[in-house]
C-alpha positions as CSV (number, residue, x, y, z in Angstrom):
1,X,19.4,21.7,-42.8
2,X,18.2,19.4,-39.9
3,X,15.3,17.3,-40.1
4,X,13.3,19.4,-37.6
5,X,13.8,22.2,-40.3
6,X,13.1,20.4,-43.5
7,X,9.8,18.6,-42.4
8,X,7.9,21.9,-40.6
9,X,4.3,21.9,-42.1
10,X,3.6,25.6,-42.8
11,X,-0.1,26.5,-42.5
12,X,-2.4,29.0,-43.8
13,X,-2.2,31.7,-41.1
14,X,-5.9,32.4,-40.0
15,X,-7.3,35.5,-39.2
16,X,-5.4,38.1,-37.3
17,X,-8.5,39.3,-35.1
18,X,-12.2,40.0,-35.0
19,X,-11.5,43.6,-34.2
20,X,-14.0,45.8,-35.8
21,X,-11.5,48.6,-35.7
22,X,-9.5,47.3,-39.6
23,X,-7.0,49.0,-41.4
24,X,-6.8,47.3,-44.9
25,X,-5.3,48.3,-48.1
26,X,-2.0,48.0,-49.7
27,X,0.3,49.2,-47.5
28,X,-0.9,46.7,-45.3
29,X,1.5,44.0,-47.2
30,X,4.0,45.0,-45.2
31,X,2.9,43.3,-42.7
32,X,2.7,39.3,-41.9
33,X,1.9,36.3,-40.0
34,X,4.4,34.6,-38.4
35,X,5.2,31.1,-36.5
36,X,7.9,30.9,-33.6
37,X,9.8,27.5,-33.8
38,X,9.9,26.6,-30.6
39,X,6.7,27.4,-29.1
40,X,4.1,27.4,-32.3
41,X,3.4,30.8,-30.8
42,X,2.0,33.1,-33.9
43,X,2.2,36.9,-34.3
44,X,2.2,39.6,-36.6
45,X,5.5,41.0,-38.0
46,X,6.5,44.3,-39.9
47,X,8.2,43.8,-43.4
48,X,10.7,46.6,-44.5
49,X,8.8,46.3,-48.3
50,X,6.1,44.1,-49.5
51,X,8.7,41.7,-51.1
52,X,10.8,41.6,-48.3
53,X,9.9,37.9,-47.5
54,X,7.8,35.6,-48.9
55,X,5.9,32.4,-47.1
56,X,8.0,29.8,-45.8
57,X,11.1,32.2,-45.2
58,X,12.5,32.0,-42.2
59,X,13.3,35.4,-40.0
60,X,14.8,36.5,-36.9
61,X,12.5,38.6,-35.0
62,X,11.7,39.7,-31.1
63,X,9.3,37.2,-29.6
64,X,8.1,37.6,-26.1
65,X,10.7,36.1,-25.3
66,X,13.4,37.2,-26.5
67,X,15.3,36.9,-30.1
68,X,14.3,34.1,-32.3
69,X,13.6,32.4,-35.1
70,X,10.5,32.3,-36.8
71,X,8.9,31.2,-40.2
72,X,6.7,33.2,-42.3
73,X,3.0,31.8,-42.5
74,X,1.8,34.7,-45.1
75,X,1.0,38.6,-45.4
76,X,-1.8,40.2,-43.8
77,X,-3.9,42.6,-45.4
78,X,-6.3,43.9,-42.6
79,X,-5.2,44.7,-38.8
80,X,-6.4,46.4,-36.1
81,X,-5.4,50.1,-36.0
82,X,-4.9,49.7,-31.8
83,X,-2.3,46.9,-32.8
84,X,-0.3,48.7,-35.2
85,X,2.3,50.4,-31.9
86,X,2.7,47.0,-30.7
87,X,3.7,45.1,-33.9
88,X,7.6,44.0,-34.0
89,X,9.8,44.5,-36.9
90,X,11.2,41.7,-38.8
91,X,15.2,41.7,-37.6
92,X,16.0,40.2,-40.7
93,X,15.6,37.3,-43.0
94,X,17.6,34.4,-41.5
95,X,20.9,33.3,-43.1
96,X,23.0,29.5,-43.1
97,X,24.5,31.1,-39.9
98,X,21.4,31.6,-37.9
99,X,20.0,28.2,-38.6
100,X,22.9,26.2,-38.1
101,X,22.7,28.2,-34.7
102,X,19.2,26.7,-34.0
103,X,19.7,23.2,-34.9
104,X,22.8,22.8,-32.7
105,X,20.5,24.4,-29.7
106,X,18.3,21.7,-30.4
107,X,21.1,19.0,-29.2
108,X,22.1,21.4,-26.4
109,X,18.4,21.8,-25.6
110,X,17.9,17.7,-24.9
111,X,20.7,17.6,-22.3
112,X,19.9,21.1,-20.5
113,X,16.3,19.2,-20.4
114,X,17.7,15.7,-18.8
115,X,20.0,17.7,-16.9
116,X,16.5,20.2,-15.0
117,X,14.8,16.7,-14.6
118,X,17.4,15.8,-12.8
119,X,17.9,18.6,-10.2
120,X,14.2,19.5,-10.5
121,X,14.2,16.0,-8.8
122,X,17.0,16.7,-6.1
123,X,15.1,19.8,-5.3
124,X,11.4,17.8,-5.0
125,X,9.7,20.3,-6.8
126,X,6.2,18.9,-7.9
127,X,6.3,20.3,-11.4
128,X,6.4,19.0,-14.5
129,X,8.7,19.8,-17.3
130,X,8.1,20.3,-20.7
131,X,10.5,21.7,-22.9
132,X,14.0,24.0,-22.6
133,X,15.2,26.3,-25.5
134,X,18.4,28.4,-25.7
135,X,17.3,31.6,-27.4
136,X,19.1,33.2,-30.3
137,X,21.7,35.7,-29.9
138,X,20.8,36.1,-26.2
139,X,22.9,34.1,-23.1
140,X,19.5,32.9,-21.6
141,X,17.6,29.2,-21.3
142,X,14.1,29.2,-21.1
143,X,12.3,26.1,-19.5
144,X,9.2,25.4,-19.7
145,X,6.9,23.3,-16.8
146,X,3.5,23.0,-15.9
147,X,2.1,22.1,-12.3
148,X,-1.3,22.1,-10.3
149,X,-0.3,25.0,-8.2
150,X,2.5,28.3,-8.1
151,X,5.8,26.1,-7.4
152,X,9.3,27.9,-5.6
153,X,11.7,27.4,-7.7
154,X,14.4,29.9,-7.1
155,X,16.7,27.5,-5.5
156,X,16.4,25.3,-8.9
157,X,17.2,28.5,-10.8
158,X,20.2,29.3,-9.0
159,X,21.7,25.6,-9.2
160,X,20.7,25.9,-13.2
161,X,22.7,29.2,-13.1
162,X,25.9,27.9,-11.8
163,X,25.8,24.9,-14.1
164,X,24.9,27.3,-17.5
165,X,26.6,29.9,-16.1
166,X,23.8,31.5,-18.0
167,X,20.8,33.7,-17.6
168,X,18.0,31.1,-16.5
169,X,14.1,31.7,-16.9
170,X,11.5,28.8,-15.9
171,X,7.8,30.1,-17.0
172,X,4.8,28.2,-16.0
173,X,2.3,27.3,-18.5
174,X,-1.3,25.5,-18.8
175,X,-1.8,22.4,-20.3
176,X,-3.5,23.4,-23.2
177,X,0.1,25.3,-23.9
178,X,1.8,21.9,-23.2
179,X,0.1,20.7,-26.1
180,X,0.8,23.7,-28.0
181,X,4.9,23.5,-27.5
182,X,5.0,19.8,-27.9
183,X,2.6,19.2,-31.0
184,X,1.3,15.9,-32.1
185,X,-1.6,14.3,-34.1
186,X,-4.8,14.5,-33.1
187,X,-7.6,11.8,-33.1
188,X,-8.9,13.2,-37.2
189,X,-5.1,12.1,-37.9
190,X,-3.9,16.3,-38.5
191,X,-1.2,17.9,-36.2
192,X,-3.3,19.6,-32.8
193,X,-4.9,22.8,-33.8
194,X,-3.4,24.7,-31.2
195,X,0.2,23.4,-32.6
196,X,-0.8,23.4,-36.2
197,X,-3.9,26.1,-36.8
198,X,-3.8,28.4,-34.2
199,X,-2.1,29.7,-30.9
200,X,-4.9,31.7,-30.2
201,X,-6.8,29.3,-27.7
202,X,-10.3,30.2,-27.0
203,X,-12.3,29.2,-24.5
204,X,-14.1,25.7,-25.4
205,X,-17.8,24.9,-23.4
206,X,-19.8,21.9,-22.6
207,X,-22.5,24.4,-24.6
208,X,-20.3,24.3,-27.3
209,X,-20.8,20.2,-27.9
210,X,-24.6,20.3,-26.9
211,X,-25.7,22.6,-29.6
212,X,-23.9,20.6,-32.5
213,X,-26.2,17.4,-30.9
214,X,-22.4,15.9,-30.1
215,X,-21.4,12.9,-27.4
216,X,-21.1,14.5,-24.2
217,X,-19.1,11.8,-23.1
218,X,-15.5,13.9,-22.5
219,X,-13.3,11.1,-23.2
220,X,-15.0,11.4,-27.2
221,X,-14.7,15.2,-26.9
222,X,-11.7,16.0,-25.5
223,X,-7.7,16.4,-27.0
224,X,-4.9,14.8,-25.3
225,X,-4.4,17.9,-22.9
226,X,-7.6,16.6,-21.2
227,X,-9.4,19.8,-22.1
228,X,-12.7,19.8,-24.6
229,X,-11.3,19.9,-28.2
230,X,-10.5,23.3,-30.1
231,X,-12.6,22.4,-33.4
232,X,-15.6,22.0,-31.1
233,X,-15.6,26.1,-31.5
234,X,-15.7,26.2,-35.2
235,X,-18.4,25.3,-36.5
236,X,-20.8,26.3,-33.0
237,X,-21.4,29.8,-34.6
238,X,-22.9,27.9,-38.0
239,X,-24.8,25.8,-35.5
240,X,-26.2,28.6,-33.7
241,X,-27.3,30.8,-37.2
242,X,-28.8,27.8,-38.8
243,X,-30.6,26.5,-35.5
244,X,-33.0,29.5,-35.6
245,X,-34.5,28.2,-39.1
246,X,-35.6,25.0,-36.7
247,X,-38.4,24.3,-33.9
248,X,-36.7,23.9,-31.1
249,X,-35.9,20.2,-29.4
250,X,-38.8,19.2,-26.5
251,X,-41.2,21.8,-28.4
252,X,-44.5,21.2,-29.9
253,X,-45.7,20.6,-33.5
254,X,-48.9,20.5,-35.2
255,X,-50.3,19.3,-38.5
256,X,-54.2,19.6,-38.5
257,X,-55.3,18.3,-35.4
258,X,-52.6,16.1,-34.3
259,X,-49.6,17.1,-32.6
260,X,-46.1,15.8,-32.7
261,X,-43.0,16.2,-30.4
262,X,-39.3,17.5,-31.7
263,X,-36.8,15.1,-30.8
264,X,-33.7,16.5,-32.8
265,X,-32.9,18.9,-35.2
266,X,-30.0,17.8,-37.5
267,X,-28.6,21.0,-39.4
268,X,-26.4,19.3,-41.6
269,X,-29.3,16.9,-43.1
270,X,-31.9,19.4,-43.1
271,X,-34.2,17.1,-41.2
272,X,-36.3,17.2,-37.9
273,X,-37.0,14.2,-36.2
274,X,-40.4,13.8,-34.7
275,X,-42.9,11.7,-32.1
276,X,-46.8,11.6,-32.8
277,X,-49.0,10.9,-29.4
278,X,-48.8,7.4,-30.0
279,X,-45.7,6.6,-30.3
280,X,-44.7,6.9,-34.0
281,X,-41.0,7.9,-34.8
282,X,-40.4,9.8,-38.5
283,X,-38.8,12.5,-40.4
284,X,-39.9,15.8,-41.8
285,X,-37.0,17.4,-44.0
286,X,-37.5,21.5,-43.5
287,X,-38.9,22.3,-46.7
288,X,-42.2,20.7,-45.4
289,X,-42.2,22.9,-42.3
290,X,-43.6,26.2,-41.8
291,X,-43.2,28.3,-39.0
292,X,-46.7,30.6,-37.8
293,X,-46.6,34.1,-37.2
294,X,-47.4,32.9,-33.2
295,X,-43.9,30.9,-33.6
296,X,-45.9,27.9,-33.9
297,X,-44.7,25.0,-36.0
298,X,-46.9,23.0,-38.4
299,X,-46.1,19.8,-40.5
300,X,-47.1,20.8,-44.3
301,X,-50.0,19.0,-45.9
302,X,-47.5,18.1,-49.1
303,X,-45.0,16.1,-46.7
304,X,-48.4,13.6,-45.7
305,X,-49.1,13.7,-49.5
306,X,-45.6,12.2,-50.4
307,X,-45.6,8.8,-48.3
């Protein structure tokens, strides 16, 4: 078994979907998470029984693509009901055969690369690309590119074709999907979520960084594809939920007769920073603030008491 094999990192699959409309039990065992090899692209397979493969098993199934391998991230107990008709089954559990098929497409895959760079020069085609893979079982080479605008290539894919003398597909993709296919290690030091966590790439806002009281310098919060990072969506719903239990930043606080500006509210201290009228900087921790029935903020006698 290759290298590229032996060293996959196989994480915990993450949710299957937010859908409110859940079918959970124990027949749902026989489904599972899986993790296509060559594009890090996740989705959920049917099992014949519910020890019919175990995590880290690796299985031929029918990607969007076409037939491939996959590994097996872990069972799913709740799915959506609408999902259920569109859910592949497992082909079968990969044997020596199968994978000694995919690692020698790996070596084939570097030259059919080297080889499309080359014509994709001869052709001057302004696209970029990424990645080739020979699918399993199937005559067909997939190459993937990415570009700033919709590129003809169908001159490219007939000179590929009377190379390969093989069925030739070249799909487009974003640059978040480059990242994705590629994989690599992130500024924390951990492979990029959308290689390592999840394929499922939501949209990331400015909004997103703001309400966590983040740099909004975008070289500090964005990922190698250029785009703002994927964690920044993780947390936001925490920061949202807890930012209610905290006057708001720029608003108004009193304690007796004196009143005191909100300059930051840190949710993971549990502490408000504030300004008095003359210029004095301090902070109240939350305990010591109380919030009126007019939605009115007031500093707590006891927090004066304790300095």
């Amino acid at each position: 078994m290759s290298d590229h094999i032996d060293s996959l990192e196989i994480e915990e699959p993450s949710s299957h979907s937010s859908c409110s409309d859940l079918s959970c039990g124990e027949s749902e065992s026989l489904y599972c998470t899986v993790k296509v090899l060559h594009s890090s692209e996740t989705q959920t397979c049917r099992m014949e029984s519910a020890d019919h493969v175990k995590r880290g098993d690796f299985v031929l199934i029918n990607s969007r693509y076409g037939k491939d391998l996959a590994v097996v991230l872990g069972s799913v107990k709740c799915i959506c009901k609408s999902e259920k008709d569109k859910i592949e089954d497992i082909i079968r559990i990969a044997d020596e055969k199968d994978i000694s098929r995919y690692e020698n497409n790996l070596e084939k895959e570097k030259e059919a690369l080297k080889l499309c760079k080359v014509k994709i020069i001869e052709h001057k085609l302004d696209m970029k690309l990424i990645s080739a893979h020979y699918l399993l079982e199937e005559s067909k080479i997939l190459f993937f590119f990415t570009a700033e605008s919709r590129v003809d290539f169908r001159d490219l894919v007939k000179n590929l074709v009377s190379i390969f003398k093989m069925r030739i597909e070249l799909r487009q993709i974003g640059v978040r999907d480059e990242s994705r296919v590629l994989g690599g290690l992130a500024v924390c030091g951990r492979n990029y979520c959308c290689n390592g966590v999840t394929d499922k790439l939501k949209p990331v806002s400015i909004k997103m960084a703001k309400e966590q009281s983040l740099s909004l310098n975008s070289m500090k919060i964005s990922g190698p594809c250029g785009r703002l990072l994927c964690c920044l969506s993780y947390e936001y719903d925490f920061y949202l939920e807890e930012k209610h239990k905290y006057p708001s930043e720029g608003s108004r606080i009193l304690s007796g007769k004196d009143q005191y500006k909100v300059l930051d509210a840190n949710v993971i201290t549990k502490k408000v920073s504030v300004v008095s009228t003359d210029g004095v900087f301090f902070t109240v921790p939350l305990e010591y603030l109380e919030k009126g029935v007019s939605a009115k903020w007031t500093i707590l006698e006891a927090y004066f008491e304790t300095q």
